[in-house]
C-alpha positions in Angstrom: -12.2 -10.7 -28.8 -13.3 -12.9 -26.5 -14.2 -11.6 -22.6 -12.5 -13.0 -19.9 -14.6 -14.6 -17.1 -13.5 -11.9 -14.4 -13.8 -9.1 -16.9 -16.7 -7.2 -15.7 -20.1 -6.8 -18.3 -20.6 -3.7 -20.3 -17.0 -2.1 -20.2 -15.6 -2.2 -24.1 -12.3 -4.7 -24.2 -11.2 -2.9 -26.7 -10.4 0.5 -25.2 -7.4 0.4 -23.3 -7.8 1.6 -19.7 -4.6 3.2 -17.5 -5.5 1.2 -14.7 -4.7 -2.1 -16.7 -1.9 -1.1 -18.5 -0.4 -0.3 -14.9 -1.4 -3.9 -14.0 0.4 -4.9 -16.9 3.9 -2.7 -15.7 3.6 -4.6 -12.5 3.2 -8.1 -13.5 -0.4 -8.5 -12.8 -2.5 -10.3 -14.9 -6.0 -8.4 -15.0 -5.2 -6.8 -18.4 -6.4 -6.8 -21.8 -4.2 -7.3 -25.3 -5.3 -4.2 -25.7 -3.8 -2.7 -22.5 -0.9 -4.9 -22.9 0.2 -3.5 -27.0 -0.4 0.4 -25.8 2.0 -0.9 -22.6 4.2 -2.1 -25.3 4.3 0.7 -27.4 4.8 3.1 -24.1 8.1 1.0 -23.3 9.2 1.2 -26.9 9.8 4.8 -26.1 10.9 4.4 -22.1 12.0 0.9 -21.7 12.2 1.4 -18.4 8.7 2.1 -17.4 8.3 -0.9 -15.2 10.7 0.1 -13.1 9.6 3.3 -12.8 6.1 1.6 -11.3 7.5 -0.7 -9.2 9.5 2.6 -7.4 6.2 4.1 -7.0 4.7 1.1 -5.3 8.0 0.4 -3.3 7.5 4.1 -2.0 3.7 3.9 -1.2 4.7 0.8 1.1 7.2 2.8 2.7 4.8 5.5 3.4 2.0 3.5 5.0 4.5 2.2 7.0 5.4 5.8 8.1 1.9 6.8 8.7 0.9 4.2 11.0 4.2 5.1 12.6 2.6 8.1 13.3 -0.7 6.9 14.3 -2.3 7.0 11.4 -4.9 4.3 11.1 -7.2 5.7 8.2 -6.2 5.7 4.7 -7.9 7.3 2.0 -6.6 5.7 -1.8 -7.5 7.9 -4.7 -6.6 5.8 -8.1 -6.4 3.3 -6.5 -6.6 0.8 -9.6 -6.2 -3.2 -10.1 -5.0 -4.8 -6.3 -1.7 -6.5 -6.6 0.4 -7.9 -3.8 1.8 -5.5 -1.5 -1.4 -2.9 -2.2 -2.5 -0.7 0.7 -4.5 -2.6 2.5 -1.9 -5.4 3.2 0.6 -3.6 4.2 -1.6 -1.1 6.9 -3.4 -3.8 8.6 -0.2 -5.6 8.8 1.2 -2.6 10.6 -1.6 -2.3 12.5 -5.2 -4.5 12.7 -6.8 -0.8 13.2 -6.3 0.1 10.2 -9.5 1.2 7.7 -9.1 1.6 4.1 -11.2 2.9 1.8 -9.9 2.7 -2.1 -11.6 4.9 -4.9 -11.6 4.5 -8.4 -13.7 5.0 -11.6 -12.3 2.1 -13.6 -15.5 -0.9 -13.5 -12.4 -3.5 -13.5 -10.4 -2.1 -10.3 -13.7 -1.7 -8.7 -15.0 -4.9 -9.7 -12.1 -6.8 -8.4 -11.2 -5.0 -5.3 -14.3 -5.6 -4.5 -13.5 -9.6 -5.4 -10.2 -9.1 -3.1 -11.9 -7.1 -0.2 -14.3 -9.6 0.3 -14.6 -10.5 4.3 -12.3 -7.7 5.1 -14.8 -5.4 7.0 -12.2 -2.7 7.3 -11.6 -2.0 3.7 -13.7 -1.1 0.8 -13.5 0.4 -2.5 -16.1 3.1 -3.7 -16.2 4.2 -7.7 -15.6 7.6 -7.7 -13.6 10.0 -9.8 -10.8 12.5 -8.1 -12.3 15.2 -10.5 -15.2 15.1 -7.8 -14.2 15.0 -4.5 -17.8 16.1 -3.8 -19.2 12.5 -4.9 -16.2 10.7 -2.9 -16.6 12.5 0.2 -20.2 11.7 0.4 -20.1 8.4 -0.6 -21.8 6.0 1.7 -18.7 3.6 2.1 -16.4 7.0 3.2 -19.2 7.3 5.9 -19.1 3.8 6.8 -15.1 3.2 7.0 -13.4 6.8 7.6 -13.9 9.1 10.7 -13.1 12.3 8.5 -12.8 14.1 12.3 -9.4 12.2 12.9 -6.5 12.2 11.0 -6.6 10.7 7.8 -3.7 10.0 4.9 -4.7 10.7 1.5 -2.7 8.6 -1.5 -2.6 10.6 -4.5 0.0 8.0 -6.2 0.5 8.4 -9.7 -3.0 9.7 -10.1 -2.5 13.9 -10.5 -0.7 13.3 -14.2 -3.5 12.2 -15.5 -5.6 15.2 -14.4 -5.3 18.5 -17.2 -5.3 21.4 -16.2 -8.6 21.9 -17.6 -9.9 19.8 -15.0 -8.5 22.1 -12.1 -6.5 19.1 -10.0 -5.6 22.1 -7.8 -9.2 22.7 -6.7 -9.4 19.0 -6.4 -7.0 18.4 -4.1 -7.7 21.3 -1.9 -11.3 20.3 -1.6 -9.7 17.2 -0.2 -7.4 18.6 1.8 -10.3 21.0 3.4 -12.4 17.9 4.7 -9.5 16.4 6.6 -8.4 16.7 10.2 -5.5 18.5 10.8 -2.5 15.6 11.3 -3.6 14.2 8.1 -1.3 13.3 5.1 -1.1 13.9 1.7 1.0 11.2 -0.1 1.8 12.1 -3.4 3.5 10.5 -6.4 3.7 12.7 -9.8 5.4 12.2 -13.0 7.8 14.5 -14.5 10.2 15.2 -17.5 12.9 15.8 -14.6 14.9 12.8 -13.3 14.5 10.3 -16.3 17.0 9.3 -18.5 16.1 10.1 -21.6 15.6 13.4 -23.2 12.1 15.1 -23.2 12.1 14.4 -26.8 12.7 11.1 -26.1 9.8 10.6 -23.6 7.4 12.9 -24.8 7.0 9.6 -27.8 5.3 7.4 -24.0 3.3 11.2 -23.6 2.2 10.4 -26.8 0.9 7.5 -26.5 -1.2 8.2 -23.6 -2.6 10.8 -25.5 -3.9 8.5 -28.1 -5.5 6.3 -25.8 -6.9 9.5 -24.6 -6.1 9.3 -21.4 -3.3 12.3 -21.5 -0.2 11.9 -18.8 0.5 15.5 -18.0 4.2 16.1 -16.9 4.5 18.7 -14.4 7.6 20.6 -12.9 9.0 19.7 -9.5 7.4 23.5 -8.9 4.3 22.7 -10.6 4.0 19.5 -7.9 5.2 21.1 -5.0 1.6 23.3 -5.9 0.0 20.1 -4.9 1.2 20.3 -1.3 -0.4 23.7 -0.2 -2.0 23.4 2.9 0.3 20.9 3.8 4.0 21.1 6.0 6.6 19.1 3.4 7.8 16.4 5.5 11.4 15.2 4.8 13.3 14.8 2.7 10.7 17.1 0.9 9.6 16.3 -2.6 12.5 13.8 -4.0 12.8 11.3 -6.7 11.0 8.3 -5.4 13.7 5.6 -4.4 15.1 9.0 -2.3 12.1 9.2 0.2 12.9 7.4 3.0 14.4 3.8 1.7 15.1 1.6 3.5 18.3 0.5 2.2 21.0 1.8 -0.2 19.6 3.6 -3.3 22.9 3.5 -5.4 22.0 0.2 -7.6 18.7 1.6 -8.7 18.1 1.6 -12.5 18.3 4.9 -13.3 14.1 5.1 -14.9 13.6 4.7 -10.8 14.2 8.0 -10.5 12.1 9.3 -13.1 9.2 12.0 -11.2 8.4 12.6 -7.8 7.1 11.6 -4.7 6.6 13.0 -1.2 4.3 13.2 1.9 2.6 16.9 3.7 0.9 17.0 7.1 -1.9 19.2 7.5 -1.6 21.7 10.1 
């Protein structure tokens, strides 16, 4: 299999990485065959999983928007994977030229090209780190060097918790994270779910599976089990609603149904 010139030395090609199979759901183009047959075989099983990406990215933008409404200038991106257009950093410092972002993520190709993207942007970085240790983000020198921990900060969790097990203690995780925040921050969550999509669990435990084989397992939790996520944190409204649902900007009644699949919301810290 030949490399491609922006693929990154020493990562295997041949292992299929979450991060690039996302990039694949969206369009992008920083994927391998690899990424793109275990996509493939995903969709074979939820046809609609595109959709159900673009939602969660359509719902990010909407709450960076909100943040900055609220003064938010800082933004903390756990998972944050492969840039594509519209990505965090766009659409805060269009909001405001304040803004500071700091991405995280343990995948050499997101890193490697965020970095490539992020270049000349002083107020946004990316640091490789893994949310299973918040100890190693928090005291990485680019969370230093961007982020005032002391003032408000919002946290993106987007479709990173699911693939978390349990055995892993994402609970512990995010509470660590939530600890070493200012009060006022946000926690913006995304989470996949059995609940909301239109197939039955049957039906989309055969995507489940395919994660698993990868090994990287997607772990479907309950709206309760979510809601878990959010301790520490006021829910915000409309609460913790099917993505398209949280604050759209326009009518929600043509969405493709796979939209609605999990859930998203956003907590403020007290």
């Amino acid at each position: 299999m030949e490399r491609p010139a922006w693929a990154p030395q020493g990562i295997d090609i041949s292992v299929p990485s979450v991060s690039r199979i996302y990039d694949y759901y969206l369009g992008g183009s920083h994927n391998f065959e690899v990424d793109r047959e275990a996509a493939r075989e995903a969709m074979r099983f939820m046809p609609g999983l595109p959709k159900v990406m673009q939602a969660n990215r359509a719902f990010m933008r909407r709450a960076v928007r909100f943040a900055v409404s609220e003064g938010i200038t800082q933004f903390l991106d756990i998972g944050s994977g492969i840039p594509t257009f519209g990505n965090v950093h766009e659409v805060a410092q269009a909001a405001s030229s304040e803004a500071r972002i700091l991405y995280v993520d343990h995948d050499s190709v997101a890193v490697a090209h965020s970095r490539a993207v992020l270049e000349g942007n002083e107020l946004a970085g990316i640091t490789a780190a893994d949310l299973r240790k918040p100890h190693d983000i928090l005291n990485a020198p680019e969370t230093s060097q961007l982020l005032d921990l002391s003032r408000p900060v919002a946290l993106l969790l987007v479709a990173v918790l699911h693939f978390v097990e349990d055995q892993d203690d994402p609970y512990k995780a995010v509470a660590e994270l939530r600890d070493a925040l200012a009060p006022g921050s946000l926690l913006v969550l995304t989470h996949a779910s059995y609940e909301g999509i239109p197939l039955s669990e049957e039906e989309a435990g055969g995507t489940v599976g395919v994660y698993r084989d990868i090994k990287n397992p997607l772990v479907m939790r309950s709206r309760e089990e979510i809601t878990g996520f959010f301790d520490g944190y006021t829910m915000l409204e409309p609460g913790l609603v099917s993505m398209p649902l949280w604050r759209p900007d326009d009518e929600t009644d043509q969405e493709d149904p796979y939209a609605f699949s999990g859930f998203a919301g956003v907590g403020r810290k007290a």
